[in-house]
NUKOL-380110 format. One line per 2 residues: their letters; for each residue x, y, z of C-alpha. Coordinates in steps of 0.02 Angstrom, whole numbers, plus 50000, padded with zeros to 5 digits. Layout:
N
A) X Y Z ~ ... .
END
This chain:
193
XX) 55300 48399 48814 ~ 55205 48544 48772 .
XX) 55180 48672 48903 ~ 54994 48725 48945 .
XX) 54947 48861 49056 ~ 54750 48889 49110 .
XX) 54763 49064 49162 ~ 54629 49156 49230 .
XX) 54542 49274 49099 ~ 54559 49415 49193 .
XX) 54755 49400 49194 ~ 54757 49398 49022 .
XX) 54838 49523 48887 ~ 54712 49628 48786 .
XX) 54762 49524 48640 ~ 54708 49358 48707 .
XX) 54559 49419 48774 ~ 54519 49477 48584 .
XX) 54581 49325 48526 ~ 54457 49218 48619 .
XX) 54298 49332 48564 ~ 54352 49275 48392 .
XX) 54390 49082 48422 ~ 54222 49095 48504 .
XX) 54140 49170 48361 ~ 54194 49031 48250 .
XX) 54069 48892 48177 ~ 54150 48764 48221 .
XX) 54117 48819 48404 ~ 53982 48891 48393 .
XX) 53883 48747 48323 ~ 53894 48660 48502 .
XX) 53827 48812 48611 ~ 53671 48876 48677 .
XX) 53717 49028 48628 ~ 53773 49042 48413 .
XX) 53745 49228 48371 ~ 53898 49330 48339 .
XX) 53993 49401 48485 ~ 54013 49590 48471 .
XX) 54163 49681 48526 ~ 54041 49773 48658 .
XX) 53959 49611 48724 ~ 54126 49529 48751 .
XX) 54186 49668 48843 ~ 54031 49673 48937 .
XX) 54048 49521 48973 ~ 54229 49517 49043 .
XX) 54160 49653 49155 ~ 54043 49545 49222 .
XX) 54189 49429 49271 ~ 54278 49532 49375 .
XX) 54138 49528 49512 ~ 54051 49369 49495 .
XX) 54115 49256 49609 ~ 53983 49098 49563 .
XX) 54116 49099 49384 ~ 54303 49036 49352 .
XX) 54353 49081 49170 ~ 54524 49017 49111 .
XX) 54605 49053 48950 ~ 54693 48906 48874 .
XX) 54856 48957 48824 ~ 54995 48864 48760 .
XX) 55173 48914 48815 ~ 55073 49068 48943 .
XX) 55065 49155 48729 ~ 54957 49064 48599 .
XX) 54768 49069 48635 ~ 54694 48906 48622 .
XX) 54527 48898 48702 ~ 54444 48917 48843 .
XX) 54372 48828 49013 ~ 54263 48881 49122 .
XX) 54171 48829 49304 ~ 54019 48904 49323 .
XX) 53868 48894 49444 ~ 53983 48878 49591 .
XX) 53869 48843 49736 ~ 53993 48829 49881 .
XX) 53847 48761 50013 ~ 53798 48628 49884 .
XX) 53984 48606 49843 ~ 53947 48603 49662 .
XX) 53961 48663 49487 ~ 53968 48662 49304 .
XX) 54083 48656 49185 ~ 54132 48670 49008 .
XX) 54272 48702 48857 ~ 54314 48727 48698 .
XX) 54454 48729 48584 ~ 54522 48797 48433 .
XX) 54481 48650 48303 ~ 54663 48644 48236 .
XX) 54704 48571 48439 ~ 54765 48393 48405 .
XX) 54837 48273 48510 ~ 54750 48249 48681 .
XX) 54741 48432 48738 ~ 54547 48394 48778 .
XX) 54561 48239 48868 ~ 54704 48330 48960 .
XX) 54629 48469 49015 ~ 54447 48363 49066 .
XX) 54548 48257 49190 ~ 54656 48419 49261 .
XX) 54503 48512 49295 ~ 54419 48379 49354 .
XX) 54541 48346 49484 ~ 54551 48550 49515 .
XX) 54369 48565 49549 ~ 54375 48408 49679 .
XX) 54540 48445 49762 ~ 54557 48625 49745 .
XX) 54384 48673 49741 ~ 54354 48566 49876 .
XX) 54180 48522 49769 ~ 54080 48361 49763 .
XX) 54000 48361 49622 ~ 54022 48444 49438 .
XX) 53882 48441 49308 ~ 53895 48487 49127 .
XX) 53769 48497 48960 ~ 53791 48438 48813 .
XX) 53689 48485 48641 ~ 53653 48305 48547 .
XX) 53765 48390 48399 ~ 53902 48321 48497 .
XX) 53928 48182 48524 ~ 54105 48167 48535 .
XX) 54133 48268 48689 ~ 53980 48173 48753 .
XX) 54107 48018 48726 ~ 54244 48118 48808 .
XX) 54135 48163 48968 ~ 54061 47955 48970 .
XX) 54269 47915 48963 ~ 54286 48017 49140 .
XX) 54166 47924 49232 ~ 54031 48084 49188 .
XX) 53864 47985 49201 ~ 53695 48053 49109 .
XX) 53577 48105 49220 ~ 53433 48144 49100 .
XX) 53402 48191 48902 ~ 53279 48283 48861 .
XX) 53216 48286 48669 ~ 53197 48420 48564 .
XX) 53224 48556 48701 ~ 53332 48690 48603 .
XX) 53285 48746 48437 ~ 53418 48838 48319 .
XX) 53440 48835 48106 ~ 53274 48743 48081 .
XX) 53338 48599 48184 ~ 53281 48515 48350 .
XX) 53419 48460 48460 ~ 53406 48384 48622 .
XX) 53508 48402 48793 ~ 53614 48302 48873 .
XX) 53629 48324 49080 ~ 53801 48235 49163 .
XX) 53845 48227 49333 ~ 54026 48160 49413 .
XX) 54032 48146 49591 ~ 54189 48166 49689 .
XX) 54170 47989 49792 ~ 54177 47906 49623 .
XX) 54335 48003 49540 ~ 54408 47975 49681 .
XX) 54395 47790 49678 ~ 54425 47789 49484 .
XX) 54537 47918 49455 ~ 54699 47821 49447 .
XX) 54642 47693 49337 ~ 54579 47840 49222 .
XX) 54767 47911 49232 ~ 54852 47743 49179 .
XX) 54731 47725 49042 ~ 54772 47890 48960 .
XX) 54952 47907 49034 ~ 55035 47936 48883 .
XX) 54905 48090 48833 ~ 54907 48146 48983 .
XX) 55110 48130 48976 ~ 55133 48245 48821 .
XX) 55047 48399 48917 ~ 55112 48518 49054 .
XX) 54961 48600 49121 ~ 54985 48733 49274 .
XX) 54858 48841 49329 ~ 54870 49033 49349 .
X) 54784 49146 49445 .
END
């Protein structure tokens, strides 16, 4: 079993904070965000600034063994009178096994149970369609495309809007577990913050 910790960015070494600036800087993750310019060392720091006061943002760093960075999640939007919020993640593309999947159905259950939220919403570029998959897998439904709504490199891509609601995991959410048991199974995920 490998031994995951989500630890809240701002807990985080110097190193790993660096270390996510340049797993975030990478194509392979940049190719699925709004956002695909290179991050500067002074708009990352800027950024982790930022953090420290905004309390509508939870940033965790995806470590393996509390050492090794690995990606990132994040819970954003946090409107605690509509009890709601958005999410997203990424990882470093040499992650194999089930990490994502993993990780999808702890936070899920973190954000309804923890968070006390109903609902969590998420966007996803048309690029990628495999963590569209992912999000379809837990019970995420799409609540609208719309076509050709971000340009970047020449290209058109459209946007995908998802919704979960926290009535439906609820009712769902142990089937979910026994079909992915065994994924689930080869991860130790524990929060810190």
């Amino acid at each position: 079993m490998t031994n995951i910790v989500l630890k809240e960015i701002g807990l985080c070494s110097i190193e790993q904070k660096k270390t996510i600036r340049l797993l975030r800087n990478q194509e392979y993750v940049k190719k699925f965000m709004y956002n695909d310019h290179k991050i500067s060392t002074n708009e990352h720091i800027s950024w982790l600034e930022k953090l420290k006061t905004d309390v509508s943002r939870q940033v965790f760093l995806v470590l393996e063994g509390d050492i090794n960075v690995l990606g990132l999640v994040s819970l954003d939007q946090i409107d605690s009178t509509k009890k709601e919020a958005t999410w997203a993640f990424y990882l470093e593309q040499k992650v194999k096994g089930g990490l994502g999947p993993a990780l999808e159905y702890f936070l899920i259950d973190y954000a309804f149970n923890h968070m006390n939220l109903d609902k969590l919403k998420c966007q996803v570029l048309d690029n990628n369609l495999n963590v569209l998959k992912l999000h379809s897998k837990f019970l995420f439904i799409v609540d609208k495309f719309l076509e050709m709504q971000f340009h970047r490199n020449d290209e058109w891509l459209g946007i995908y809007f998802l919704s979960l609601n926290k009535k439906i995991w609820k009712k769902k959410r142990k089937n979910i577990y026994i079909k992915y048991r065994k994924i689930f199974e080869k991860f130790d995920i524990n929060l810190s913050i």
